[in-house]
Backbone as ProteinMPNN parsed JSONL, in Angstrom:
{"seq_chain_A": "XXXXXXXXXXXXXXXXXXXXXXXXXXXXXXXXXXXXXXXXXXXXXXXXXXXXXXXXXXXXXXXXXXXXXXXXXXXXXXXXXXXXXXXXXXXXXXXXXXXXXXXXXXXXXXXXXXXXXXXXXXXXXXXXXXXXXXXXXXXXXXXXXXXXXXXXXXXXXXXXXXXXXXXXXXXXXXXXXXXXXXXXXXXXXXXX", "coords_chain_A": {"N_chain_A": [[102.79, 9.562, 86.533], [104.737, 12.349, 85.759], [108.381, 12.312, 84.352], [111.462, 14.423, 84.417], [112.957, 15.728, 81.934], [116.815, 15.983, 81.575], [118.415, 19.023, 81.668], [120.439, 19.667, 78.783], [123.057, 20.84, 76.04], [121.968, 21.386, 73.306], [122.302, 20.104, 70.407], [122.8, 20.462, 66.919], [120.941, 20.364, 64.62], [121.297, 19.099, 61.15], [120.521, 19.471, 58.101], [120.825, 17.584, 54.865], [122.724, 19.121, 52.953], [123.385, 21.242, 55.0], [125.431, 19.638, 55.824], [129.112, 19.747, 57.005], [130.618, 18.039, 58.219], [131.288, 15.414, 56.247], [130.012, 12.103, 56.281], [130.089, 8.579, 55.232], [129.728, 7.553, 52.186], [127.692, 4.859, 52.934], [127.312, 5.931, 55.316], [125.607, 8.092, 54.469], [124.081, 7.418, 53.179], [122.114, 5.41, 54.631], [121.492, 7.022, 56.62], [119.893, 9.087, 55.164], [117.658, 7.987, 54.205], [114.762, 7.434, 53.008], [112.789, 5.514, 53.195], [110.558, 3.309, 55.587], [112.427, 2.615, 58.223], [112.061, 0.574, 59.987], [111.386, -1.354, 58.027], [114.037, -1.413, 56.234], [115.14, -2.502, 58.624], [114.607, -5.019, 59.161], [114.577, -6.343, 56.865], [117.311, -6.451, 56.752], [118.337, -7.526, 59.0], [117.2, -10.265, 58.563], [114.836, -10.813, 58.871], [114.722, -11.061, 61.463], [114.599, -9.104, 63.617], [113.502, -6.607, 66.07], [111.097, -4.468, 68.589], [111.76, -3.27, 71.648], [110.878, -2.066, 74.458], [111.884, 0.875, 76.178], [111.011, 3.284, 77.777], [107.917, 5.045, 78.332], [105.826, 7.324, 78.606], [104.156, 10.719, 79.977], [106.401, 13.256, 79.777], [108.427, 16.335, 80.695], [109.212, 17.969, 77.301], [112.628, 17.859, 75.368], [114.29, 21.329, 74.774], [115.033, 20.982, 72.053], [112.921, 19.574, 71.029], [110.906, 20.749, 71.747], [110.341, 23.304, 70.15], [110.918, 22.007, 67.473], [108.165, 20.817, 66.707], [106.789, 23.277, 67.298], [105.75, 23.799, 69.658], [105.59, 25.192, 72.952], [108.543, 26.218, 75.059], [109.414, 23.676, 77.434], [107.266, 22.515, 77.405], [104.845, 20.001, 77.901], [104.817, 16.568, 77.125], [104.248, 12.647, 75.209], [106.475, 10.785, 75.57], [108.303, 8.303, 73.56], [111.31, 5.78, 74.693], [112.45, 3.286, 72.859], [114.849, 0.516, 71.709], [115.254, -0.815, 68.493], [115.991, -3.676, 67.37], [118.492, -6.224, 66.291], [118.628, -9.502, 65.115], [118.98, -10.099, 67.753], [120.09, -8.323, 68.871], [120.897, -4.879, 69.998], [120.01, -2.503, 68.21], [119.493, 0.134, 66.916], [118.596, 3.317, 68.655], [115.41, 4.624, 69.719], [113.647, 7.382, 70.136], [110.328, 8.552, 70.185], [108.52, 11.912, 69.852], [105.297, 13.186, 71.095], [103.392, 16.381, 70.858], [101.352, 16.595, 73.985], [98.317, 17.832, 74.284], [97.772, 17.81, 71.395], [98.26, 14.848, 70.828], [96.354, 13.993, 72.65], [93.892, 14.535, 71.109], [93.505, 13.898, 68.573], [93.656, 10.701, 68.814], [95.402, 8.978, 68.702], [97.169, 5.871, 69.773], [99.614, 5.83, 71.693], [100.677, 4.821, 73.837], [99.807, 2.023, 73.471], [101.325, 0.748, 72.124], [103.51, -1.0, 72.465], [105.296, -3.611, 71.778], [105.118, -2.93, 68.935], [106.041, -1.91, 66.462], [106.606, 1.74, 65.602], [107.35, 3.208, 63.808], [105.891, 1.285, 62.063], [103.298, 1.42, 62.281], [103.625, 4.737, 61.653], [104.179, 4.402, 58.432], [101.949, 3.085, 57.798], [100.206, 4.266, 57.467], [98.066, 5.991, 55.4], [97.983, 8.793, 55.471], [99.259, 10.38, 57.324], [102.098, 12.709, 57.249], [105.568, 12.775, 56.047], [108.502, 15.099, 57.116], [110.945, 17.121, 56.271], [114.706, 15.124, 56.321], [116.878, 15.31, 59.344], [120.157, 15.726, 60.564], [122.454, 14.775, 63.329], [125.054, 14.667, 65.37], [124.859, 12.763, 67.679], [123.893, 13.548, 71.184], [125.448, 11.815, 74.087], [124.809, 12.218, 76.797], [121.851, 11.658, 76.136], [121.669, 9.352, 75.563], [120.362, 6.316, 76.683], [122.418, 4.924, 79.223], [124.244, 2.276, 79.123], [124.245, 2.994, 76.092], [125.997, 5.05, 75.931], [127.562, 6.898, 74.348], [129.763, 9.299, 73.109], [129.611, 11.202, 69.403], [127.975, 9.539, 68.305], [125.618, 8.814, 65.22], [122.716, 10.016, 64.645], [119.374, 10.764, 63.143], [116.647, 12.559, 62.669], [113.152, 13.379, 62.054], [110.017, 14.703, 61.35], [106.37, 13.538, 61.58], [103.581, 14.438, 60.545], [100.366, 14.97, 60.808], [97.597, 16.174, 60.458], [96.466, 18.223, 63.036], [98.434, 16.914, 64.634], [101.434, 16.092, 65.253], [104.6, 13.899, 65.302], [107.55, 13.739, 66.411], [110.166, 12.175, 65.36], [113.648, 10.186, 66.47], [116.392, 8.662, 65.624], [118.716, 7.085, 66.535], [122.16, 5.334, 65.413], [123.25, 2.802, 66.576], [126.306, 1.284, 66.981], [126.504, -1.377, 66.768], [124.159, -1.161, 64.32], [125.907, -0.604, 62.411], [128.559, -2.351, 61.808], [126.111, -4.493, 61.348], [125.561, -3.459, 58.943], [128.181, -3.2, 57.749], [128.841, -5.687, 57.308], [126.691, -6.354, 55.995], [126.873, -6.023, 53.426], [129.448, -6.664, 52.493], [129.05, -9.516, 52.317], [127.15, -9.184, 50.47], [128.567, -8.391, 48.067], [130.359, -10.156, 47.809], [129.104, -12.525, 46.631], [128.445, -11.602, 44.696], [130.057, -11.966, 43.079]], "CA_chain_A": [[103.838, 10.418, 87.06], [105.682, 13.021, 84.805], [109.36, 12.392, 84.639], [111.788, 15.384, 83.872], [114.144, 15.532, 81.073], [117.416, 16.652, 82.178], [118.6, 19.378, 80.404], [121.766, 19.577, 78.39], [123.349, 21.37, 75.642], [121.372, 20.821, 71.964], [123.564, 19.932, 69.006], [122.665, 21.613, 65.899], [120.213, 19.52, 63.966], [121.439, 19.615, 60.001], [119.805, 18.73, 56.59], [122.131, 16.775, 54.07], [123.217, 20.044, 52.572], [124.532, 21.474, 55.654], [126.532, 19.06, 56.907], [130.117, 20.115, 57.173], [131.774, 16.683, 58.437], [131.017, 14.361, 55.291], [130.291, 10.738, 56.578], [130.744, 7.616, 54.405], [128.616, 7.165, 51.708], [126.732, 4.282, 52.847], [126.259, 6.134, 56.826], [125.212, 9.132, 54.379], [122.727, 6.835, 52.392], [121.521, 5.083, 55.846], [120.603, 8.334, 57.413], [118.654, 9.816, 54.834], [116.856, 6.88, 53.277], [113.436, 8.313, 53.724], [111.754, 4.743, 53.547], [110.554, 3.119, 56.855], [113.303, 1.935, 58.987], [111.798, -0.936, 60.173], [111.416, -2.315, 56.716], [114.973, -1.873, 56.159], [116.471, -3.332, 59.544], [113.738, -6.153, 58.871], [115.816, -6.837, 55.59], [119.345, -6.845, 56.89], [118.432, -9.066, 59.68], [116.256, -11.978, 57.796], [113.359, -11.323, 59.435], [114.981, -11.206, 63.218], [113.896, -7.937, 64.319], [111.883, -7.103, 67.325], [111.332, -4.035, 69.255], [112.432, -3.277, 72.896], [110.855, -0.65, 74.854], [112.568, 1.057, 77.377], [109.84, 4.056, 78.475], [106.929, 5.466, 77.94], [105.345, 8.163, 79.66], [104.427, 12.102, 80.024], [107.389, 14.126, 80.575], [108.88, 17.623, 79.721], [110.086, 17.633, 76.688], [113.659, 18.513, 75.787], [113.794, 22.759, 74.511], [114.74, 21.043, 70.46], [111.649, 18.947, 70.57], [109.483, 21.37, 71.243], [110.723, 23.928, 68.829], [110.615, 20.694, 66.057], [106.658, 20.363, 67.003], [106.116, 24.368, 67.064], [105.5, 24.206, 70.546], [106.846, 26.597, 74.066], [109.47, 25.645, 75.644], [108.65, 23.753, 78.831], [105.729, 21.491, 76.935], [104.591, 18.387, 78.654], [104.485, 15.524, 75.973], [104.369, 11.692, 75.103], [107.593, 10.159, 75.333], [108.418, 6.499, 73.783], [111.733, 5.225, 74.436], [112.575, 1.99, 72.624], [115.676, 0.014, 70.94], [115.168, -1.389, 67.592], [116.715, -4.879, 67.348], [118.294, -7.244, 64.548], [119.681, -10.753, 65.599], [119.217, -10.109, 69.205], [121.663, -7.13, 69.316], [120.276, -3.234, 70.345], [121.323, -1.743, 66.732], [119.338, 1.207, 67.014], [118.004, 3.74, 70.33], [114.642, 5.601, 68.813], [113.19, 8.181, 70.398], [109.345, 9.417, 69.615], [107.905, 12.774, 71.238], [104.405, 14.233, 70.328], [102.647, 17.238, 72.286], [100.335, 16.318, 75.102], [97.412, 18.265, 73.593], [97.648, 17.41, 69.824], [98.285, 13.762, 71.061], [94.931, 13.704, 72.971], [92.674, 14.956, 70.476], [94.161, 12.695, 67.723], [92.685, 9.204, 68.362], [96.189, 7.85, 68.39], [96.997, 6.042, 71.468], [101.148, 5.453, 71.14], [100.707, 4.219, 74.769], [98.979, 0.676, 73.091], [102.068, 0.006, 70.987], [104.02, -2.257, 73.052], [106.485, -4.401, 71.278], [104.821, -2.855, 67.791], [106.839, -0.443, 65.957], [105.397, 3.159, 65.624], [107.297, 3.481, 62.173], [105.447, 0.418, 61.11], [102.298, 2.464, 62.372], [103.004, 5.84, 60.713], [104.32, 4.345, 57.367], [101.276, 2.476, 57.08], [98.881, 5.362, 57.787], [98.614, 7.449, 54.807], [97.193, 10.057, 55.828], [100.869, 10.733, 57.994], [103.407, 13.133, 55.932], [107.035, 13.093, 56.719], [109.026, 16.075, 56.939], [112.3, 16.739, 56.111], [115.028, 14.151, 57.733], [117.846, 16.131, 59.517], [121.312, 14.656, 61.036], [123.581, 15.492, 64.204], [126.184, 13.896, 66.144], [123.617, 12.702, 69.522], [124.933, 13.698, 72.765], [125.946, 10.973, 74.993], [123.908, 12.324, 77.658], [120.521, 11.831, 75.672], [121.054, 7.949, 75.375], [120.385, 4.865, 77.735], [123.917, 4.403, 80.11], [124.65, 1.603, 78.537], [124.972, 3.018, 74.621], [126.35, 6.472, 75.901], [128.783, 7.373, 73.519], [129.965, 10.572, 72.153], [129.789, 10.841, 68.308], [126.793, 8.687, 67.071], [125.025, 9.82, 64.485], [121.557, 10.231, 65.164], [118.38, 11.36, 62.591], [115.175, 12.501, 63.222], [111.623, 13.45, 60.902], [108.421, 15.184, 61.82], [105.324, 13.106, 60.907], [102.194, 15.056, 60.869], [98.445, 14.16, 60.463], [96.101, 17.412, 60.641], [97.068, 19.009, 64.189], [99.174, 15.837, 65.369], [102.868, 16.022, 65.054], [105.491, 12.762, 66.076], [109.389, 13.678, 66.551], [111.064, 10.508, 65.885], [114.947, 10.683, 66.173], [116.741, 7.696, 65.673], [120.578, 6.936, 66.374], [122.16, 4.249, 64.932], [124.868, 2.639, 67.304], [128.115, 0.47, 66.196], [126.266, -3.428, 66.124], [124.218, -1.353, 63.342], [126.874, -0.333, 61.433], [128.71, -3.625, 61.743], [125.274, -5.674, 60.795], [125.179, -2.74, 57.413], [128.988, -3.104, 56.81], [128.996, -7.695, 57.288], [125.849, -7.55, 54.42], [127.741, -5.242, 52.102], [130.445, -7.335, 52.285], [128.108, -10.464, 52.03], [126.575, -8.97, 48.885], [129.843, -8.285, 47.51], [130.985, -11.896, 48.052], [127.928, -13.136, 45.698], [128.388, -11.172, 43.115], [131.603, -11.873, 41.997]], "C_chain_A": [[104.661, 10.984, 85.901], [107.639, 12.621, 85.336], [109.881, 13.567, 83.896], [112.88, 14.936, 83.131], [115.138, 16.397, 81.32], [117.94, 17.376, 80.629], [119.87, 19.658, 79.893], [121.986, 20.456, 76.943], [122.869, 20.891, 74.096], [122.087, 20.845, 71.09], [122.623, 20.261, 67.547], [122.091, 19.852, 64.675], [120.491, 19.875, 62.092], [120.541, 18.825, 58.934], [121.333, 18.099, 55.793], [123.27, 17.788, 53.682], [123.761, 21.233, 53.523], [125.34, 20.902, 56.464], [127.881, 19.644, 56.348], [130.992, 18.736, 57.008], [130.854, 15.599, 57.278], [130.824, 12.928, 55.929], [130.629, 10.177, 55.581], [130.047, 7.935, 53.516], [127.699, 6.394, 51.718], [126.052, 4.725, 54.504], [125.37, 7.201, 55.724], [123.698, 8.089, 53.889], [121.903, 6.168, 53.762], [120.289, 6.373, 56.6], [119.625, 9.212, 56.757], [117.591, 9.254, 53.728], [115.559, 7.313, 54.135], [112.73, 6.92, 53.448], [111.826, 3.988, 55.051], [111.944, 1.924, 56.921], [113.597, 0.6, 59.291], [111.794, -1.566, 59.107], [113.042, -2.321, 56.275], [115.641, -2.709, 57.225], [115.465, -4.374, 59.363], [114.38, -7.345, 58.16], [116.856, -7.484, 56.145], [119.189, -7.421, 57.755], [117.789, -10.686, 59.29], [115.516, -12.365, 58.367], [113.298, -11.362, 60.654], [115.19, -9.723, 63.417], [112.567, -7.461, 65.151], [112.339, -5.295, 67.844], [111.194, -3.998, 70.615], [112.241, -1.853, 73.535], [111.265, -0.333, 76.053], [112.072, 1.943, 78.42], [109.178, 4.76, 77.684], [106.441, 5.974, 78.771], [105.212, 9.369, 79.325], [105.744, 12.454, 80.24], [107.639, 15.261, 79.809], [110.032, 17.318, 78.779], [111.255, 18.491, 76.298], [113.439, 20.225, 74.822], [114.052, 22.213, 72.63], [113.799, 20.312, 70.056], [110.769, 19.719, 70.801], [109.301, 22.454, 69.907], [110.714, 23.014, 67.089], [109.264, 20.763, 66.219], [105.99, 21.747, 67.151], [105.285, 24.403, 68.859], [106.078, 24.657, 72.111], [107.14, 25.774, 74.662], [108.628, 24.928, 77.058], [107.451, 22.442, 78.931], [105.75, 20.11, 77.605], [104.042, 17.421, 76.948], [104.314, 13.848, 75.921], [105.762, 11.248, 74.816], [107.956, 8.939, 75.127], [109.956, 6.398, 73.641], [112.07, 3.778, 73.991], [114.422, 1.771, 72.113], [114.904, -0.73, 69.704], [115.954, -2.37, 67.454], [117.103, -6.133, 66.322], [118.949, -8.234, 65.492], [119.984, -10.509, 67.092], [120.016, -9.098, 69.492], [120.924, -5.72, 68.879], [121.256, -2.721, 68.851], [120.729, -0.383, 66.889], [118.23, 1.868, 68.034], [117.073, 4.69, 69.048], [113.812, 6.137, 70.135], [111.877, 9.039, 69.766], [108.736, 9.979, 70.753], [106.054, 13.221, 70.221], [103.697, 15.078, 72.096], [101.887, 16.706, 72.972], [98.524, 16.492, 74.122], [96.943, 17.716, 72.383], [97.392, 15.931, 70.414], [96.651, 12.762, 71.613], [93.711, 13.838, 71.701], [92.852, 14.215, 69.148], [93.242, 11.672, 67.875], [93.855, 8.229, 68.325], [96.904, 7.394, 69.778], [98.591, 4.786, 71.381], [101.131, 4.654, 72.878], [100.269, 2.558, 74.569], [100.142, 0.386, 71.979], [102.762, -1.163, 71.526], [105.439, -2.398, 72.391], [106.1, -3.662, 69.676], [105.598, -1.931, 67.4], [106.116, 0.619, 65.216], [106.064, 3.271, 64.126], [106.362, 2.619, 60.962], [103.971, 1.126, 60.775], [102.24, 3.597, 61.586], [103.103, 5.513, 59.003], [102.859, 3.773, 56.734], [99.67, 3.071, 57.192], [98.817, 6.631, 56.829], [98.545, 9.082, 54.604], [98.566, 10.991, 56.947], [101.686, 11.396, 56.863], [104.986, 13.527, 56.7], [107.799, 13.898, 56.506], [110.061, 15.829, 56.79], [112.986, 15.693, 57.219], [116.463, 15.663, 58.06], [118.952, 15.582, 60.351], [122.116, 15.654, 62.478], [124.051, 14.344, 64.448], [125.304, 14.004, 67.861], [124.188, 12.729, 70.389], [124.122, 12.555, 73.738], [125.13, 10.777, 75.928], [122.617, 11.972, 77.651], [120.529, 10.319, 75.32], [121.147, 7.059, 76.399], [122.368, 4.976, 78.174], [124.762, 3.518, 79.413], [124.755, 1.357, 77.034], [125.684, 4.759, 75.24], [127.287, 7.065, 75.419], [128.965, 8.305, 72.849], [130.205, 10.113, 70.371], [128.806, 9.602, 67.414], [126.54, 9.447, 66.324], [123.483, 9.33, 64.642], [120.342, 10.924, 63.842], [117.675, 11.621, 62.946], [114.253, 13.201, 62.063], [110.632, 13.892, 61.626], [107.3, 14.64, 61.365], [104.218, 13.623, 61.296], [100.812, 14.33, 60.083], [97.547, 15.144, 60.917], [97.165, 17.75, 61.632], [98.064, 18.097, 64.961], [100.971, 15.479, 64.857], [103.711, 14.72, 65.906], [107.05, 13.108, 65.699], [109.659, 12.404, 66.558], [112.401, 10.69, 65.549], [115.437, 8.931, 66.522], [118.271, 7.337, 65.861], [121.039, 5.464, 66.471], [123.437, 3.728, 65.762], [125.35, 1.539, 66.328], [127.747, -0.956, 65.87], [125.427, -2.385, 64.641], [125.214, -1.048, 62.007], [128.082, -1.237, 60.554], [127.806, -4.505, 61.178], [125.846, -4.752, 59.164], [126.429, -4.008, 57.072], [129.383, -5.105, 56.249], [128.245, -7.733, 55.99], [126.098, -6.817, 53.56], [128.462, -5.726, 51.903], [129.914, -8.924, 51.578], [127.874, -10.652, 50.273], [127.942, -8.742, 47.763], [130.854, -9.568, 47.041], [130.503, -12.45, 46.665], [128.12, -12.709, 44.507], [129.818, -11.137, 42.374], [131.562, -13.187, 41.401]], "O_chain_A": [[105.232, 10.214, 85.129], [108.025, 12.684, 86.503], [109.243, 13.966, 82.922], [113.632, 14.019, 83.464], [114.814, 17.583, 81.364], [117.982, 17.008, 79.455], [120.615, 19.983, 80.818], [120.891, 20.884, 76.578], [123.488, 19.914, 73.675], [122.68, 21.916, 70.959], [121.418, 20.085, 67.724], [122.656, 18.844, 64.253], [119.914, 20.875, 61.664], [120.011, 17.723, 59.076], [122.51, 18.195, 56.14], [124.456, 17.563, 53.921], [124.472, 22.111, 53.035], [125.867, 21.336, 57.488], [127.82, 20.053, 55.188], [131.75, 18.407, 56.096], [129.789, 15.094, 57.636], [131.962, 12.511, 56.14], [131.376, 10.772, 54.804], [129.399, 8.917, 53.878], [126.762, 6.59, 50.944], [124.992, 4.315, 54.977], [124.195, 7.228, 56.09], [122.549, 8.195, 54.318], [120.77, 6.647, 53.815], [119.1, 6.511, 56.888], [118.777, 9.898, 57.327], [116.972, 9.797, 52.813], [115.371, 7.472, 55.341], [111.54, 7.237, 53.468], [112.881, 3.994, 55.685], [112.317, 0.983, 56.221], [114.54, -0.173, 59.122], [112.348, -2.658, 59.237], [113.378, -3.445, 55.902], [116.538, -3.502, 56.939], [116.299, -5.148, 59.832], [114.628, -8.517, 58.444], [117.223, -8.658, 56.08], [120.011, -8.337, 57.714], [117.984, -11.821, 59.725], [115.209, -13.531, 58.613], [112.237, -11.611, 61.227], [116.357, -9.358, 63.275], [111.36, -7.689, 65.071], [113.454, -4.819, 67.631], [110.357, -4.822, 70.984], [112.937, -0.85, 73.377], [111.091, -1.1, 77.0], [112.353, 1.784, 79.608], [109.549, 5.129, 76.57], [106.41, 5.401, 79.86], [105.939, 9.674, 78.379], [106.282, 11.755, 81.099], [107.296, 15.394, 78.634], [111.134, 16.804, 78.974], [111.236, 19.671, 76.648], [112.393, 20.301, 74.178], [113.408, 22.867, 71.809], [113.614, 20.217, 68.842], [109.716, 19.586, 70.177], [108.463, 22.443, 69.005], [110.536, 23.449, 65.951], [109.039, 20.783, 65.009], [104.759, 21.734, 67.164], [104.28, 25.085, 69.054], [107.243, 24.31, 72.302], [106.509, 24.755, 74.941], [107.618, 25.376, 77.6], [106.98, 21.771, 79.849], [106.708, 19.345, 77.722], [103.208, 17.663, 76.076], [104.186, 13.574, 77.114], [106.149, 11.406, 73.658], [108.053, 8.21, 76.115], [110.324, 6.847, 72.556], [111.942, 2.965, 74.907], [115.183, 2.738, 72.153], [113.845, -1.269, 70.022], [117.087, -1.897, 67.37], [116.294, -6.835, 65.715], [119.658, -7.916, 66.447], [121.101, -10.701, 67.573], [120.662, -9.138, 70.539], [120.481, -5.474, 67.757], [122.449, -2.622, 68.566], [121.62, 0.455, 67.027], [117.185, 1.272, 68.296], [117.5, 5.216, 68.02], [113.407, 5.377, 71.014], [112.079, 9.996, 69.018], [108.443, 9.511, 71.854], [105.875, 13.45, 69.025], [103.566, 14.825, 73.293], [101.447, 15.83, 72.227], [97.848, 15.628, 73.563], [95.831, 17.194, 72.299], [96.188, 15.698, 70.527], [96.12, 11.696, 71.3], [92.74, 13.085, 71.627], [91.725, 13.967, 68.721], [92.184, 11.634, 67.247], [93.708, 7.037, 68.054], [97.185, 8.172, 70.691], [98.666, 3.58, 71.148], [101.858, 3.661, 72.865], [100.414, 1.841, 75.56], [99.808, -0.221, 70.961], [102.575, -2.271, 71.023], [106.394, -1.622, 72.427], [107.078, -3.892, 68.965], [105.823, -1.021, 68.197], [105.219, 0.435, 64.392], [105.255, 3.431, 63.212], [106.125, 2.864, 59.779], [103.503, 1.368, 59.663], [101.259, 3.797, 60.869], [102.356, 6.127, 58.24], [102.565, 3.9, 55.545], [98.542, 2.595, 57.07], [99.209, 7.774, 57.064], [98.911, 10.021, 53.898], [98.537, 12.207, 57.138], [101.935, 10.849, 55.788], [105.304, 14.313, 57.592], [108.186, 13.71, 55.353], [110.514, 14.702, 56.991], [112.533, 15.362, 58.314], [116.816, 16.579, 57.318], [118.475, 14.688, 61.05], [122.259, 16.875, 62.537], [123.705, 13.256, 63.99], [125.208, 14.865, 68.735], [125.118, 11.94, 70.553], [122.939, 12.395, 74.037], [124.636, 9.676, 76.17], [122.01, 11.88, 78.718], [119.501, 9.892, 74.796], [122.192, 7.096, 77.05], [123.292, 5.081, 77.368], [125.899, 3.86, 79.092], [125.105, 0.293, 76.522], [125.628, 5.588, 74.332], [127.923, 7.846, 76.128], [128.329, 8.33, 71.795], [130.765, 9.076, 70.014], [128.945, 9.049, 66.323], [126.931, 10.613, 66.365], [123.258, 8.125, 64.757], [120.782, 12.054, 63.633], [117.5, 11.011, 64.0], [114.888, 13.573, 61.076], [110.423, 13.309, 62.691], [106.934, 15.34, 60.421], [103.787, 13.316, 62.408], [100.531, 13.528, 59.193], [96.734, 14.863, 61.797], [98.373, 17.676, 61.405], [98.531, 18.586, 65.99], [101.362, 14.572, 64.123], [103.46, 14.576, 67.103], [107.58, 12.669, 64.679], [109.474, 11.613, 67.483], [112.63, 11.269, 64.487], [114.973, 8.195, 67.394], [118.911, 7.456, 64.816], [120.596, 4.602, 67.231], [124.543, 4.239, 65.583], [124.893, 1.106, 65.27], [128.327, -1.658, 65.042], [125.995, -2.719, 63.601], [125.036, -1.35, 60.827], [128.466, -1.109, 59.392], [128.307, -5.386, 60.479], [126.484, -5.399, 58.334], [126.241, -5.106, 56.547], [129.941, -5.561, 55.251], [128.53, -8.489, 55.061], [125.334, -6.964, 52.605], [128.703, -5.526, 50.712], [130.348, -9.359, 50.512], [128.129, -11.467, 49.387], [127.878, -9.122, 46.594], [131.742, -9.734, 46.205], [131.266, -12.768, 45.752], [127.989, -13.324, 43.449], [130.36, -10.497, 41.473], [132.434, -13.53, 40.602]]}, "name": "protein", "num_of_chains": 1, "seq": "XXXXXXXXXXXXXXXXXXXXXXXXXXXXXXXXXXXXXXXXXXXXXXXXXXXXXXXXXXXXXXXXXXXXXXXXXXXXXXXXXXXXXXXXXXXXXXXXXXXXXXXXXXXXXXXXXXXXXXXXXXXXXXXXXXXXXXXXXXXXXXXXXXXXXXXXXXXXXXXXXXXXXXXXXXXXXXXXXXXXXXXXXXXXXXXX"}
């Protein structure tokens, strides 16, 4: 069964160099640390990280994922919602789309991931190239009920492989920002 994605107002996807509102320096370094994800929240929890999927399925995807993937508005695609998880606590909501089409003819079958994490998958596929990363502020509307908060900050990357494109957008809620800012402080402790 296709579900529909409701549709809502798209927030303006930037590169580092046009952001306007400056974050910190360590959300700025977070968000555009181009190595896999999972290997960092892996780190900062000590090995207690799991993922947590929330759906998976066809549906239409929203009008800035298809335009990210070069394809018309309207497109039916693969949709995985998950959470990424450190120490038992939802730190970050990820979002991967790829086209319908491309997706089939691929060989890659994102429906068989499960509990596995798809970054662990494309990082370790090298034949995957990652496109620029780009930053907004994720509307409210576009996450699970229970993180729906105006003002996250949110990334996302294009990973291609021949004709096979994966949107992955990632937004980082407030336990991760709290786990970052506890082992900066941590590390800070030690070294004095």
């Amino acid at each position: 069964m296709i579900q529909q994605t409701p549709a809502f107002p798209t927030p303006e996807w930037l590169s580092r160099d046009q952001l306007i509102e400056a974050p910190s320096p360590i959300v700025l370094e977070w968000l555009f640390h181009e190595d896999s994800l999972t290997r960092r929240l892996t780190r900062l929890s000590d090995n207690r990280f799991c993922v947590s999927p929330q759906f998976e399925g066809w549906q239409r995807l929203r009008d800035d994922e298809c335009a990210a993937l070069h394809l018309p508005e309207g497109s039916e695609g693969w949709v995985r919602e998950v959470y990424l998880l450190g120490h038992d606590e939802n730190w970050v909501f990820a979002r991967s789309v790829a086209g319908r089409t491309a997706l089939e003819h691929a060989g890659l079958h994102m429906d068989e991931l499960g509990t596995r994490s798809l970054g662990e998958l494309l990082f370790s596929d090298k034949a995957f190239v990652r496109g620029p990363l780009q930053v907004c502020r994720y509307p409210a509307k576009w996450l699970p009920a229970t993180d729906a908060q105006q003002g996250l900050w949110g990334r996302r990357s294009c990973f291609s492989r021949g004709a096979l494109s994966i949107l992955v957008a990632e937004v980082f809620l407030p336990t991760a920002w709290r786990a970052i800012e506890a082992n900066l402080q941590l590390h800070a402790q030690e070294g004095r």
